[in-house]
VEXVOLUM-947605 format. One line per 10 residues: number of its first residue (from 1); their letters; for each residue x negated, y, z negated of C-alpha. Coordinates in nm, 2 decimals, m for minus. Layout:
<rs>
NUM) a) X Y Z; ... .
</rs>
This chain:
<rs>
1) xxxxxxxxxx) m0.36 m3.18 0.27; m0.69 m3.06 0.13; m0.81 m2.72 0.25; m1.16 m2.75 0.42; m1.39 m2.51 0.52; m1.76 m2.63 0.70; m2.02 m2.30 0.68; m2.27 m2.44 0.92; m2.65 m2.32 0.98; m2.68 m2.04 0.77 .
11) xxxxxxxxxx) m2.97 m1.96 0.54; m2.83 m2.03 0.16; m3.01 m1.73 m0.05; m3.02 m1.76 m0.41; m3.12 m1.55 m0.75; m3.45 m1.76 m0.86; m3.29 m1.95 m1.16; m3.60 m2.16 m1.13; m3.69 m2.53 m1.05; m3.51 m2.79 m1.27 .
21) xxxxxxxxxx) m3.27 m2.57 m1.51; m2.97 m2.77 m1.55; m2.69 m2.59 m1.37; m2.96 m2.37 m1.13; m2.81 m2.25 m0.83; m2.89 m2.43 m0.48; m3.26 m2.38 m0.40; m3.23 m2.11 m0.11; m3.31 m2.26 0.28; m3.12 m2.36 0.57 .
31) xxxxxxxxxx) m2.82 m2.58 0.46; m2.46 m2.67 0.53; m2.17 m2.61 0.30; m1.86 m2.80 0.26; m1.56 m2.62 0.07; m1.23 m2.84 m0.04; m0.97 m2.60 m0.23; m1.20 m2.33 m0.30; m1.51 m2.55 m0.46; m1.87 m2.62 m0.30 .
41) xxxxxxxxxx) m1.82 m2.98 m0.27; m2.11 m3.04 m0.10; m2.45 m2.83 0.00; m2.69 m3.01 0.23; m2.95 m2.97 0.57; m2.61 m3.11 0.79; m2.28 m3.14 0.75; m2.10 m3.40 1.00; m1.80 m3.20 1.09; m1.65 m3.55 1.26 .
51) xxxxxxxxxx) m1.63 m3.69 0.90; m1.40 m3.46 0.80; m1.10 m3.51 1.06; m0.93 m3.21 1.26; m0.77 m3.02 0.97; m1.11 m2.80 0.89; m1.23 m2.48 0.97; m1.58 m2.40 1.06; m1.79 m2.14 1.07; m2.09 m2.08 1.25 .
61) xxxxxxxxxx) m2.38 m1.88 1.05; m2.69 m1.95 1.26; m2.88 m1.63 1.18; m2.70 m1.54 0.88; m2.76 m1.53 0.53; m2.52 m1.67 0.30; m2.54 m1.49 m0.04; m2.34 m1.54 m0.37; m2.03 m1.32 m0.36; m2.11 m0.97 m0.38 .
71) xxxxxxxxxx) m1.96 m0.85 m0.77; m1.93 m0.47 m0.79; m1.92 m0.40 m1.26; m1.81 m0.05 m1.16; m1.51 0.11 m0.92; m1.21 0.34 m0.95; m0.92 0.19 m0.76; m0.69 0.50 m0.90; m0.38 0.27 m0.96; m0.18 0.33 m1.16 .
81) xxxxxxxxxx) m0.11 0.69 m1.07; m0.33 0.84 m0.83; m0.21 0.60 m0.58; m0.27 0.90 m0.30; m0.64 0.88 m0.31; m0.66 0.49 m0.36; m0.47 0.17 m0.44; m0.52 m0.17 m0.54; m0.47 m0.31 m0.18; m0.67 m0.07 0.04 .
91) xxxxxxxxxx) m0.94 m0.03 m0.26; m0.98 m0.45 m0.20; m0.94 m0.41 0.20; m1.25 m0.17 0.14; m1.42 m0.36 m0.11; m1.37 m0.69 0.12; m1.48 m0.53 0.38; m1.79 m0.43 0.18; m1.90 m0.77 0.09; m1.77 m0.76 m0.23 .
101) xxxxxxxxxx) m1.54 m1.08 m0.37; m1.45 m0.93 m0.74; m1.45 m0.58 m0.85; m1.43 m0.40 m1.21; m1.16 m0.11 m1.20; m1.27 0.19 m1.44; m0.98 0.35 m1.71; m0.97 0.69 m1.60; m0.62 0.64 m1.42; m0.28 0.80 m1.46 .
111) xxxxxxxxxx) m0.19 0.67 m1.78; m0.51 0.55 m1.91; m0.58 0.21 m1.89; m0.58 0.15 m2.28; m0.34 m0.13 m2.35; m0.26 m0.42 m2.25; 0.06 m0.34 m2.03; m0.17 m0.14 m1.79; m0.42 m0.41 m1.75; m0.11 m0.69 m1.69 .
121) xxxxxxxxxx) 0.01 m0.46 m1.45; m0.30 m0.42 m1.24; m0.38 m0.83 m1.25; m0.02 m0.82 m1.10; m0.05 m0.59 m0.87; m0.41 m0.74 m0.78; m0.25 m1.14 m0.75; 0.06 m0.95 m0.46; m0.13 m0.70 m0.27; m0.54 m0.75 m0.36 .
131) xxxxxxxxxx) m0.76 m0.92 m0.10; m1.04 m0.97 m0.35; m1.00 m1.04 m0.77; m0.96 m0.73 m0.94; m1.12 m0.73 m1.35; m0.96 m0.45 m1.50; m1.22 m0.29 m1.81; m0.99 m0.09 m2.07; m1.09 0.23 m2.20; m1.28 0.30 m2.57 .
141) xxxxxxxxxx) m1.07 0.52 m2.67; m0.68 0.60 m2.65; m0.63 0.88 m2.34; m0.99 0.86 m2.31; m0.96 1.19 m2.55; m1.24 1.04 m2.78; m1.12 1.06 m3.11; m0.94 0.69 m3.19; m0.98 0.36 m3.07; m0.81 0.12 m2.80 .
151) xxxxxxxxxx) m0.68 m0.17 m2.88; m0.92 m0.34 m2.77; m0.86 m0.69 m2.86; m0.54 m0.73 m2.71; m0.64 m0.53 m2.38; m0.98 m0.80 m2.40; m0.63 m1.09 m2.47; m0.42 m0.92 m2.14; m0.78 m1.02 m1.91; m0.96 m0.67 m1.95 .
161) xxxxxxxxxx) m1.37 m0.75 m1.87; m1.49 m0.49 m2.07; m1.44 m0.11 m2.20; m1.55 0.22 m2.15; m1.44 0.54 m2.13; m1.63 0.59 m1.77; m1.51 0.94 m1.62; m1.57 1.14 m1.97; m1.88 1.02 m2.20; m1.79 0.86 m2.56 .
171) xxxxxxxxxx) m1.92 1.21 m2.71; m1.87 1.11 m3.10; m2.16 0.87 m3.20; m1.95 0.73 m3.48; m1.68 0.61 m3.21; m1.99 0.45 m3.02; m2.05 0.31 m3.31; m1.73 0.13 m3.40; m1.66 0.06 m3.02; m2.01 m0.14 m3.05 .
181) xxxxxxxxxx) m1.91 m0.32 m3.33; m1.53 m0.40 m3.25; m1.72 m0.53 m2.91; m1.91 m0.78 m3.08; m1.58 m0.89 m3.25; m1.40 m0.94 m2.89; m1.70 m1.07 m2.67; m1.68 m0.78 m2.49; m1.88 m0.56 m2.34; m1.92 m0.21 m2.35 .
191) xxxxxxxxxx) m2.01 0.03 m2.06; m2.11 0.40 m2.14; m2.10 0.66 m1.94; m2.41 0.91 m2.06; m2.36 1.25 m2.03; m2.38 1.48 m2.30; m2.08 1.74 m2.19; m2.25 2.04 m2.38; m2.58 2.01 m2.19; m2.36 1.97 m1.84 .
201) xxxxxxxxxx) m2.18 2.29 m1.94; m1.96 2.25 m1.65; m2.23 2.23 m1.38; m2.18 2.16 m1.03; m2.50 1.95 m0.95; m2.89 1.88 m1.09; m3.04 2.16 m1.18; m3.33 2.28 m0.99; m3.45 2.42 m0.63; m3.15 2.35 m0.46 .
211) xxxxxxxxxx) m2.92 2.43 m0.70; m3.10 2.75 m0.71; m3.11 2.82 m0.41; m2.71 2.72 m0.30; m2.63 2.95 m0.65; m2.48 2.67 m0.78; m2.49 2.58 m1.13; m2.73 2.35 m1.26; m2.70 2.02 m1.49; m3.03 1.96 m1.66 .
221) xxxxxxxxxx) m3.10 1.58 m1.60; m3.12 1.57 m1.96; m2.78 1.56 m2.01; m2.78 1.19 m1.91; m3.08 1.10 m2.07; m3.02 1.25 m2.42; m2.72 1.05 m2.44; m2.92 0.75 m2.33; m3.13 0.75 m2.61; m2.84 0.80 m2.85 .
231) xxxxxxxxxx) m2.65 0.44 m2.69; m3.02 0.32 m2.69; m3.06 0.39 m3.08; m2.75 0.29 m3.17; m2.74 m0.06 m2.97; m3.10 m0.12 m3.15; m2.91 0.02 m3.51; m2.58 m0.27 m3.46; m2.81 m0.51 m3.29; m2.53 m0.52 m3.03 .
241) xxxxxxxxxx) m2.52 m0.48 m2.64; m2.46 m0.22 m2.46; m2.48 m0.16 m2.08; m2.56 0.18 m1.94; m2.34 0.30 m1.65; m2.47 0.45 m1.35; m2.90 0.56 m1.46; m3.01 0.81 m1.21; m3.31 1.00 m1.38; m3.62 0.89 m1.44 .
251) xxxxxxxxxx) m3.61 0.98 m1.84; m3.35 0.75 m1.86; m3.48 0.45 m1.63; m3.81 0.54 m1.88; m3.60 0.51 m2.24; m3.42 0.18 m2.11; m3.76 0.01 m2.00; m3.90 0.11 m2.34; m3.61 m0.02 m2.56; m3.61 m0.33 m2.35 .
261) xxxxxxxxxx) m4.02 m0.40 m2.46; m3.88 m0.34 m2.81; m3.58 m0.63 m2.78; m3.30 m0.35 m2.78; m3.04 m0.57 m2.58; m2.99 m0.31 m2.32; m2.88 m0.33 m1.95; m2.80 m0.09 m1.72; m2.69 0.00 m1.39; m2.75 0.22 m1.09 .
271) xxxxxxxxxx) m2.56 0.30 m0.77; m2.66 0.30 m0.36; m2.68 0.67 m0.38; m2.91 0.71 m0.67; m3.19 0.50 m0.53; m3.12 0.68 m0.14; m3.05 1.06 m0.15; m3.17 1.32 m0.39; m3.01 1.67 m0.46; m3.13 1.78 m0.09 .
281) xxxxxxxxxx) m2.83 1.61 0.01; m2.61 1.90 m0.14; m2.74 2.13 0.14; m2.51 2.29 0.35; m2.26 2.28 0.05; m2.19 1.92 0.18; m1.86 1.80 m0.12; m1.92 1.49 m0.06; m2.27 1.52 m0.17; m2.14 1.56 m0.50 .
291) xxxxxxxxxx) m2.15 1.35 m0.75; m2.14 1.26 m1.14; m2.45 1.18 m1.25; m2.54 1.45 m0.94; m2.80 1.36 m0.72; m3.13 1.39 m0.88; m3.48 1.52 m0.76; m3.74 1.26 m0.57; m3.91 1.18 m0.85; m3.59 1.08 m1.01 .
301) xxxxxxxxxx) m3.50 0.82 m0.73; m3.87 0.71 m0.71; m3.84 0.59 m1.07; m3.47 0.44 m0.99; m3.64 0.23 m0.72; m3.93 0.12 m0.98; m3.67 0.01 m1.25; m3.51 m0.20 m1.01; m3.87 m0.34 m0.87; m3.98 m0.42 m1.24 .
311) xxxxxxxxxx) m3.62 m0.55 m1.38; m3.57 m0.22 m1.57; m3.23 m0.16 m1.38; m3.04 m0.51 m1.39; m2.78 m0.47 m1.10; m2.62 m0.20 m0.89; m2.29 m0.12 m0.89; m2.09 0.14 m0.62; m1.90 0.36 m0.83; m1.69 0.36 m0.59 .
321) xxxxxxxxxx) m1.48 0.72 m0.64; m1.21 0.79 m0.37; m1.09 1.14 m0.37; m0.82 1.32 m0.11; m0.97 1.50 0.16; m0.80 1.84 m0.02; m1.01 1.75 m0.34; m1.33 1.79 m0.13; m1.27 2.03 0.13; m1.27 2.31 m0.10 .
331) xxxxxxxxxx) m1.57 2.52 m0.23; m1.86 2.36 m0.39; m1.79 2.45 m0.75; m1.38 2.32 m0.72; m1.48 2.00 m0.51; m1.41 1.68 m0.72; m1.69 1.47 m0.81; m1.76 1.14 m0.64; m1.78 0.92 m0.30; m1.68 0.61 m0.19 .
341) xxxxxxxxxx) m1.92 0.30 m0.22; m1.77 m0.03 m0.12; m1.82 m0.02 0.27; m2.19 0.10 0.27; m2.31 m0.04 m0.07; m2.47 m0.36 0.08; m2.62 m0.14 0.38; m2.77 0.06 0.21; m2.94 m0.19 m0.05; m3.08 m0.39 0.26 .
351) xxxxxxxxxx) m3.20 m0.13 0.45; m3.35 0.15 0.14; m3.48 m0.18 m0.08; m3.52 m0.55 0.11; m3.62 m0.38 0.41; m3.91 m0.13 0.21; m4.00 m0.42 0.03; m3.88 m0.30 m0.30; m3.65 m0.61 m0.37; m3.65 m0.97 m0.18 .
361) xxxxxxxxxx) m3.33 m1.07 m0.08; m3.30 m1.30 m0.38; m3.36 m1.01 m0.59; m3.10 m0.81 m0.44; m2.86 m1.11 m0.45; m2.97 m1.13 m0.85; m2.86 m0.74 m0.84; m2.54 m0.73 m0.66; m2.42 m1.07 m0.77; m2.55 m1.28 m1.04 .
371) xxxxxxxxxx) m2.62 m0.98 m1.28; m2.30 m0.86 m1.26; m2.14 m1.12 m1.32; m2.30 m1.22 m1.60; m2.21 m0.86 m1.78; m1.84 m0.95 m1.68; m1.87 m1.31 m1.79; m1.75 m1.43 m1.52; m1.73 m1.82 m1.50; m1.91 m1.96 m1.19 .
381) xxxxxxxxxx) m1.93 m1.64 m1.06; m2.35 m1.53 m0.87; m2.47 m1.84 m0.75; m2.38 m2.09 m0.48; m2.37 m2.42 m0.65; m2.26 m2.77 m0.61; m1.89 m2.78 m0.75; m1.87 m2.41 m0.86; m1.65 m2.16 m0.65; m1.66 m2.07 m0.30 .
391) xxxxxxxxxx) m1.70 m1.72 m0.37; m1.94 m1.62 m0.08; m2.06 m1.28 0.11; m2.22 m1.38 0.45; m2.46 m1.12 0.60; m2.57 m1.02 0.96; m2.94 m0.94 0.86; m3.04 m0.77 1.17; m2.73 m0.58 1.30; m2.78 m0.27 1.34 .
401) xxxxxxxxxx) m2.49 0.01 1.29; m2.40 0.34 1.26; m2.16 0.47 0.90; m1.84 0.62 1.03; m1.64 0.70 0.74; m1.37 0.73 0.93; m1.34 0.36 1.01; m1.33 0.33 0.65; m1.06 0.05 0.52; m1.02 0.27 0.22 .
411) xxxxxxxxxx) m0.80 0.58 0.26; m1.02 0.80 0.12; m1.37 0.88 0.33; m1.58 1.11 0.12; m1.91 0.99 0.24; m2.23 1.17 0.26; m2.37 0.85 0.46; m2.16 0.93 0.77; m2.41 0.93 1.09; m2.67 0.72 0.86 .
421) xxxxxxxxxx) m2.83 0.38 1.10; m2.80 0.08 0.83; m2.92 m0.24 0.88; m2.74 m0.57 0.71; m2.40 m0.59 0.81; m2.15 m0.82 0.61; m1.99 m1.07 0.87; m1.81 m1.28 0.63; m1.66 m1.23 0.28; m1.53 m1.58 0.13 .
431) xxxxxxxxxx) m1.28 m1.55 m0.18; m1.21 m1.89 m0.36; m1.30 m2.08 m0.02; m1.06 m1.86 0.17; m1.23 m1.60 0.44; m1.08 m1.27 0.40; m1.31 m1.05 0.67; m1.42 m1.27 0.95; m1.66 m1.19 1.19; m1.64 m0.83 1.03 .
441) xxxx) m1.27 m0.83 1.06; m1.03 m0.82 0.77; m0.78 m1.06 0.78; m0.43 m0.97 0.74 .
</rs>
């Protein structure tokens, strides 16, 4: 028996591939879908559900936007070995819950994700227990230590999606180097994480009023950008990609819109909380508030929001960073670094960007789906097209909510958006034509 699915009434929003390209996504409007076995078999203004017989499920979308799944490039699902702040199954529960069909795991786990064993055991883990595809990226360097390379063709041969050493920088330029050309040799791509650890010095958030003021120690905003210019430079010396992970200072959004005029093929990335709180945020002492790249000054996320407006900043990823509530409820300086993205990511873009008319909601869709999926490569993956995959997010554009973080599906909840009113709530998320969240509601 064929597995049907009718998605009936809905408004179908698409990245602007533009009129007539061969293989464009589904001009955006009100349309019907029908899914058989996990492929858009057919997109039109009405779908007779009669033709179809009894064995089909139907949802109703009147009032809803249908989007192209939701692809998150950058997460930490700590499995292997840190299983007590996260795992594969609840980081997917979250990220389904989130709107989010396919996420990309970071290294920085207990080992290392830098062979190919680890990333066969994740996709394994991911096929029992995941409610969305996890795309594991294997680290740069063996331990993430920075002094030899991965093997990065067979990790890229096991189904890693790309490399990086995200959770320490790739401080030797001559490793960069190499990674950037062993890259090109694999088709894969490499994502840096920018922070030049002499200029951090160990600091507990951006240096500035605040920090001067909690008597905290400061990271200049430099730290990010110097290092920037250095992946920048080199990318331009190798003629080789390179995408840059989480930007959250204007220098750097500056740098990567000047390479780009120049034909450097750059692209980066920014996160929910880079282009919605600044260092203010840290008041109070408030852990979860802190961050790596920390929060930045207004004029930082002023320019974030600009580089997304003008293309500068090509998607946004969550950086979704779980931590144990005994890692944050500690004093400022001990307190690990990072939040938790999944379950507010989509929220936050709606209500900070579509709604301040920053992005459309095709733009947003190009940020959050079809971008990212083009870094990955991801085959069929970003748009909603006759006979591709039924990889869908389904959105609730005018509920209103409130963030509790700790309704959160994933067990961690460090969250500096508890309390926040969002607006854009995902309904439905669709994985290979099979709904995991319904009505809001994972499915068990």
């Amino acid at each position: 028996m064929r597995m049907k699915l009718i998605i009936k009434g809905g408004t179908v929003v698409n990245a602007d591939a533009g009129p007539g390209v061969p293989g464009a996504p589904y001009p955006s409007g009100k349309l019907d879908l029908l899914i058989e076995n996990g492929v858009i078999t057919e997109i039109s203004e009405r779908i007779a559900m009669e033709a179809h017989g009894q064995a089909v499920d139907v949802i109703d979308a009147t009032g809803h936007m249908i989007l192209p799944g939701l692809v998150d490039a950058h997460c930490h699902l700590r499995d292997p070995g840190l299983e007590y702040k996260e795992d594969i199954e609840t980081g997917t529960a979250s990220a389904a819950a989130g709107g989010f069909v396919a996420v990309a795991c970071m290294p920085n786990t207990e080992p290392v994700t830098d062979n190919a064993e680890i990333i066969k055991y994740i996709l394994n883990k991911a096929e029992l227990s995941g409610y969305v595809k996890v795309l594991p990226i294997g680290s740069v360097s063996k331990g993430q230590r920075g002094e030899e390379l991965s093997e990065i063709g067979e990790m890229k041969f096991a189904g890693a999606v790309a490399i990086s050493d995200d959770g320490r920088p790739v401080s030797s330029p001559s490793l960069m180097k190499k990674a950037l050309l062993y890259s090109k040799m694999f088709d894969i791509p490499v994502i840096s994480h920018c922070e030049d650890l002499d200029l951090a010095d160990g600091g507990d958030m951006n240096e500035g009023y605040v920090s001067l003021e909690l008597g905290l120690r400061g990271v200049p905003s430099v730290a990010e950008s110097v290092q920037v210019a250095r992946d920048v430079l080199l990318s331009e010396y190798t003629g080789v990609p390179i995408h840059i992970a989480h930007v959250s200072t204007e220098a750097s959004v500056n740098l990567i819109r000047d390479a780009k005029r120049r034909g450097v093929r750059v692209t980066c990335e920014t996160c929910p909380h880079y282009f919605t709180l600044t260092d203010k945020a840290c008041l109070g002492y408030d852990t979860n508030a802190k961050v790596n790249p920390p929060l930045a000054g207004e004029k930082d996320v002023a320019a974030v929001r600009a580089g997304l407006a003008d293309g500068t900043v090509d998607l946004i990823a969550t950086d979704h960073a779980p931590h144990h509530a005994d890692e944050k409820n500690v004093e400022f300086s001990s307190a690990a670094k990072g939040l938790v993205g999944f379950e507010t990511a989509f929220g936050l873009a709606y209500t900070n960007l579509v709604l301040t008319g920053v992005l459309t909601l095709a733009q947003l869709a190009e940020k959050m789906s079809r971008n990212p999926a083009r870094l990955l490569k991801l085959d069929g993956a970003g748009a909603i097209t006759r006979g591709g995959p039924a990889h869908l997010t389904i959105i609730d554009p005018e509920r209103r909510y409130t963030v509790e973080p700790e309704r959160f599906l994933s067990k961690s909840k460090n969250s500096p958006f508890g309390g926040f009113t969002l607006q854009g709530a995902v309904a439905y998320t669709i994985v290979g034509g099979k709904p995991v969240v319904r009505q809001g509601v994972l499915l068990e």
